[in-house]
N, C-alpha and C positions, 0 to 999 in steps of 0.2 A: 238588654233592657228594652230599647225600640222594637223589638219582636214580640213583645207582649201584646194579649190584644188591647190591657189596659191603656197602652201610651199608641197604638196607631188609629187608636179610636177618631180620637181627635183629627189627625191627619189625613184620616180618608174619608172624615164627612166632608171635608173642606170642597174638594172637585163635586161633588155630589150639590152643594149648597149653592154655592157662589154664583152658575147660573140662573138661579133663581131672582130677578129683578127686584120681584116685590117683596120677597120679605126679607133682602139687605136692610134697610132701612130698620125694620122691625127688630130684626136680631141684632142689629149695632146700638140700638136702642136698650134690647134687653139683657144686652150683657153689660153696659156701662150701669145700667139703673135698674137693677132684677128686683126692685120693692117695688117697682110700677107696673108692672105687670098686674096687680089686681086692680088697677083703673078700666083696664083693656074688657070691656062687656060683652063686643060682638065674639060669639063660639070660633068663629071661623080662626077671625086675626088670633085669639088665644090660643087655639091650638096651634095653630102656626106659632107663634112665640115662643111656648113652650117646646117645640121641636128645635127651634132654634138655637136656647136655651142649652139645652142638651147637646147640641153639635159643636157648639164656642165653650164650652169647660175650659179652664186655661190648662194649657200643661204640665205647669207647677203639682198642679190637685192631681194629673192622675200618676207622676210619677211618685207625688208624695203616697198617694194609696198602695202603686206597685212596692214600694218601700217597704211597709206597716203592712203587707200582706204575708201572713205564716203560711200560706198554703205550697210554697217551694219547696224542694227538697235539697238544693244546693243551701238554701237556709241555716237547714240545722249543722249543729260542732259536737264533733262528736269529742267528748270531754275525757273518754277514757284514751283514746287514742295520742290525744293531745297530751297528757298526764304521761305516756309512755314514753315518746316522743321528748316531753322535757329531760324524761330522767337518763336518755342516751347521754354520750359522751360523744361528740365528734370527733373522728381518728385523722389524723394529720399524712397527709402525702406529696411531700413538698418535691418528690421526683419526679411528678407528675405535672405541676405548675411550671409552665412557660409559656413564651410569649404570643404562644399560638394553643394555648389549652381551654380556653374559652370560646375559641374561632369551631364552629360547627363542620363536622369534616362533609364535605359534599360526596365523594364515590365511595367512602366507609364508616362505620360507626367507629367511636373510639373505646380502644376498652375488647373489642370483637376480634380475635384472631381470623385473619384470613387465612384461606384454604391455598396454597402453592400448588400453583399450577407447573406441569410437568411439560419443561420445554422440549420440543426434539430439536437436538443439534443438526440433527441430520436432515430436515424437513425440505431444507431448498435442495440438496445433493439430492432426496430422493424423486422430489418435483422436475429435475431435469432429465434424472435415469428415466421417469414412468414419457416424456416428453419424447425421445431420443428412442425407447423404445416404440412410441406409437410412431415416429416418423421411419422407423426402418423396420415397422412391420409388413409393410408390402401387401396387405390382403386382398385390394384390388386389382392389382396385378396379375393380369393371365400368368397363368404357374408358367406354361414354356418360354415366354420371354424374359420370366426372372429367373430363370433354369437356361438358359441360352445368354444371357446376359450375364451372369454370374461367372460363368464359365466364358465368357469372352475376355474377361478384363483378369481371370488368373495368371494368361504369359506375361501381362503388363506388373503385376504383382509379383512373380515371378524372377523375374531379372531386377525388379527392384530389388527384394533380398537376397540375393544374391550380390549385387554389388555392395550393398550393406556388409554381408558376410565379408567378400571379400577384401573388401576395404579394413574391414577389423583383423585380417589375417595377415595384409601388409604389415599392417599397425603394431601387430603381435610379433613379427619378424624383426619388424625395426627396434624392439626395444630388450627382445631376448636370443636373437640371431638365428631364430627358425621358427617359421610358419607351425598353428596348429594345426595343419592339414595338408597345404599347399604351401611349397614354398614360393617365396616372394616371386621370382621368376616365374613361375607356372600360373600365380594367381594374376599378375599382369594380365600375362598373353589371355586368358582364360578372361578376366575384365576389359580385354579390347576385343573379345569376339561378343561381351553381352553387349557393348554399347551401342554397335549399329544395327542391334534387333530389338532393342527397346525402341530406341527412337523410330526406327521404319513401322514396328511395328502401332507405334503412338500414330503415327500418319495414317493408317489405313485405317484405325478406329476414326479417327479424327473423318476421312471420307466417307464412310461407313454412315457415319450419323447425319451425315450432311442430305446422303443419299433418299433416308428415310423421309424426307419433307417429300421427294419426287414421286415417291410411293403413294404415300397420303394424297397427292395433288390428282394422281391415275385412280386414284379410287374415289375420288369426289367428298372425301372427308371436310366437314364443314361449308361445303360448296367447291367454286372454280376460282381460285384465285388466280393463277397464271402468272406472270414474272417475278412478281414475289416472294410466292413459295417456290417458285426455281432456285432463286437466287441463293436460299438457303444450302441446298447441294452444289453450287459453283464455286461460293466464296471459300465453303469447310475446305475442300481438295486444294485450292487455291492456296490457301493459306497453311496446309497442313506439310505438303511436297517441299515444296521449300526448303524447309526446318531439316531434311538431311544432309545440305548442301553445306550447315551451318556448324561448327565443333560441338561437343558434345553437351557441353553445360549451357550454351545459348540453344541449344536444340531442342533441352528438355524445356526451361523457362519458357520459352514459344509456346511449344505445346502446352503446357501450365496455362497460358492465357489463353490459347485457343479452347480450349477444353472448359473454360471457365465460360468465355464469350457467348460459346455456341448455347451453355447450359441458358446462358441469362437467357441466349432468343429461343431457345425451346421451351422456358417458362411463357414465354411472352405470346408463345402461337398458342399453347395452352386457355390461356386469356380470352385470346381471341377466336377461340372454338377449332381453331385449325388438328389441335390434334388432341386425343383423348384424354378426360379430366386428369386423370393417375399418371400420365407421360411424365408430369412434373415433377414427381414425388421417385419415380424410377431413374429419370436421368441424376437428379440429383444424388441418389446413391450410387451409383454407377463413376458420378463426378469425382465425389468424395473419395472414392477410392484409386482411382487412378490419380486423382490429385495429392493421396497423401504416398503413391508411393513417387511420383516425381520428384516430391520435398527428400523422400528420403532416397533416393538415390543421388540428391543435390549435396545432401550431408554428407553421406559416404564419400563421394569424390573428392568433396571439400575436407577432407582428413587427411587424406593421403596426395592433396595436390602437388609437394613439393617431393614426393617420393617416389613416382612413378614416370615412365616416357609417356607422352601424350600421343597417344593414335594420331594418324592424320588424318584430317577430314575429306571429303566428298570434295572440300573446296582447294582444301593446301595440295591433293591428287592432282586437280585440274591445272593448279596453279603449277605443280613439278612436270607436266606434261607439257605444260605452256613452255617453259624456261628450256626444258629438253628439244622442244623442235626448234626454238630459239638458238640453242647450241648446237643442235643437227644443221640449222642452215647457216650459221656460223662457219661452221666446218665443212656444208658442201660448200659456201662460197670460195672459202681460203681455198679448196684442193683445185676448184674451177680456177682462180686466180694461178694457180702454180703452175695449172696445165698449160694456163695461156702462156705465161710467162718462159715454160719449159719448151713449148712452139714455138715462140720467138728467138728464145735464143738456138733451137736448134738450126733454124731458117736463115741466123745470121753465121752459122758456125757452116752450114753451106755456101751462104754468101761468100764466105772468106777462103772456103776450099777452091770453091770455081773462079774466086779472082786470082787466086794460088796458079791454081793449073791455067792460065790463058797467060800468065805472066811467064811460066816456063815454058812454054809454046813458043811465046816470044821472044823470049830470049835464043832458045835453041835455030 
């Protein structure tokens, strides 16, 4: 209705007028008293009036005109449709009414089947498989050191399943009284010659990688750092050697965190430009796989720990070779001691001859 021009007529002469000083006066005049306006002689004031006039219509008059005007087309009724309309029957759908059937549905219409969407079950399992593949894709990787690399960490892999195996063949002995392969006795001996080649062998990758920082450092990769990227090659051997001295399942667990440690600081030289962007992305495959076969030569052992003789270590060796020269000088001291003992009394069983023979000396 206020969008007609008939009813904003009024409204927008209003700012148009009201500055106008002098003919306030005039037009508040001629809208209280519009029969006086034929008193008003001077041309000028009258047409001034009469504009006035015109811009103070009250608004009663134009909305009553907008009313009383047919020229709309929302106006007209259309009388056949309405006639149709009466003669319907409205149909009842009382399954349909409740408490929320008048409530306008905001993210769907009511009434509109929606379209089922096709979930995949499988969308996060394949989101990790396509993750897992791009991380052990290796494409920047010079081919020979992932060909040199791969093939370094197979003897470590290696004697892990193998002690797997073996340990499932103990396993298999103990419960049907014969080895699938090897009998219990043979798989032993045959599992106490793999376990001081894994771990030795753990130790020398272990320095091996250490070594690599000294490399880097001789080639001026990233600049000159000096003690610090030494340190990286002193601590790995440092902490790597050790671990043979120690039984077999504190030997591997060592190595487990040594191998872990070193990965975090080879990520970290990484970082710090010390060694090439992809170094990170190789050791970490390199990690993983010698780390998962630690785990599993940790499980295998842990199956058959109450079934087998335990090798002696590097350290219970040193410690039987201690207690042996301890018993060797045991035993040279006791035999020193007899000897003395067997001189003294020899020396007194002379004494006793020569005071013999002086005594029948003297007598005769």
């Amino acid at each position: 209705m206020y969008r007609s021009g008939h009813a904003v007529l009024p409204i927008r002469s209003l700012p148009r007028y009201i500055p106008s000083s002098s003919s306030r006066p005039i037009s508040r005049q001629a809208s209280l008293h519009p029969l006086k306006c034929q008193s008003i002689r001077n041309p000028r004031l009258r047409k001034q009036f009469n504009i006035a006039l015109a811009h103070y219509k009250p608004l009663s008059t134009s909305l009553q005109r907008y009313a009383t005007h047919s020229g709309s087309p929302y106006d007209k009724i259309d009388q056949k449709h309405e006639e149709v309309l009466e003669r319907e029957k409205l149909e009842t759908h009382p399954e349909e009414v409740s408490s929320t059937s008048s409530v306008h549905q905001v993210f769907h219409e009511k009434g509109v089947e929606e379209e089922e969407k096709d979930e995949d079950m499988l969308a996060g399992v394949k989101a990790d498989l396509r993750t897992i593949k791009e991380t052990f894709a290796l494409n920047e990787v010079p081919r020979e050191a992932l060909i040199i690399g791969m093939a370094g960490v197979l003897p470590y892999l290696a004697t892990s399943l193998s002690t797997v195996y073996l340990a499932f063949d103990i396993n298999h002995a103990s419960d049907t009284g014969s080895g699938f392969i090897f009998s219990p006795h043979t798989a032993e001996i045959i599992l106490h010659i793999i376990e001081p080649l894994q771990v030795g062998y753990g130790a020398v990758i272990l320095s091996f990688l250490g070594a690599i920082h000294w490399g880097l450092e001789w080639a001026k990769y990233g600049g000159v750092h000096g003690y610090p990227r030494y340190a990286y090659g002193v601590v790995a051997p440092a902490v790597a050697w050790p671990t043979i001295l120690l039984p077999v399942e504190y030997a591997l667990i060592s190595q487990f965190c040594a191998f872990t440690f070193l990965y975090f600081a080879d990520a970290r030289a990484v970082v710090r430009g010390w060694a090439p962007h992809w170094y990170s992305t190789y050791r970490f495959v390199l990690t993983f796989v010698v780390g998962a076969s630690i785990v599993a030569s940790l499980i295998g052992r842990g199956q058959i720990a109450d079934q087998i003789n335990k090798l002696p270590s590097p350290a219970d060796r040193i410690k039987a070779l201690r207690d042996l020269q301890m018993d060797a000088m045991e035993t040279e001291e006791r035999e020193k001691q007899a000897r003395i003992i067997a001189r003294d009394e020899g020396e007194e069983d002379e004494d006793e001859d020569d005071d013999d023979g002086d005594d029948n000396e003297d007598d005769e």
